[in-house]
N, C-alpha and C positions, 0 to 999 in steps of 0.2 A: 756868245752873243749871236740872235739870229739875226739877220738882215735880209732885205725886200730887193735889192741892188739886180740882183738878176732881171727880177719881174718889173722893174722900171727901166731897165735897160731897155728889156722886150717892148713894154707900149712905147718907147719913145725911136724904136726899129734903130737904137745904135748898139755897135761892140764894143766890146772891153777894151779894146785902142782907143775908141772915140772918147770914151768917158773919160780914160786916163789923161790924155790929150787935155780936156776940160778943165779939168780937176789939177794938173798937172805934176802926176804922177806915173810909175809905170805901169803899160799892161797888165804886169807879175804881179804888182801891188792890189792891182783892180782884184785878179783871180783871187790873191789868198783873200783878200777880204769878202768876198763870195764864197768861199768854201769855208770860211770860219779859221782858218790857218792864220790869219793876222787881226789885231782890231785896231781898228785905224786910231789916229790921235783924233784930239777934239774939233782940232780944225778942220783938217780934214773930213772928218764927218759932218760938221757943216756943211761945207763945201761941196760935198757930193747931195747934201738933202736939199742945198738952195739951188743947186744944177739940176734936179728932178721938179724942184716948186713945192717941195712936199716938210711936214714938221721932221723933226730927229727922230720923233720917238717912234713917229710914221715907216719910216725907214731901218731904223734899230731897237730890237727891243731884246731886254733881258732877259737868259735861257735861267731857271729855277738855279741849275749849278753856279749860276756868276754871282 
């Protein structure tokens, strides 16, 4: 699954601590779900797209292999 998490990190100028902070999970957590190494639960993917102001699918969307 691809996801936009970087590139909305970027316009909102916070890091991967901030976010996690937010979201209330860890740094490590924030990276593997930007590298594609983890995908997060449901809620948490909420969580992170109502903390941007943006939809789900805006922020995650299905790679052809999922």
């Amino acid at each position: 699954m691809e996801n936009t998490i970087r590139v909305e990190r970027a316009k909102k100028k916070i890091t991967q601590a901030e976010l996690a902070e937010k979201v209330n999970v860890s740094r490590q957590t924030i990276h593997a779900i930007e590298t594609g190494k983890f995908v997060p639960s449901t809620v948490l993917a909420l969580k992170i797209a109502r903390f941007f102001k943006i939809k789900l699918e805006d922020l995650f969307k299905l790679e052809d292999a999922d």
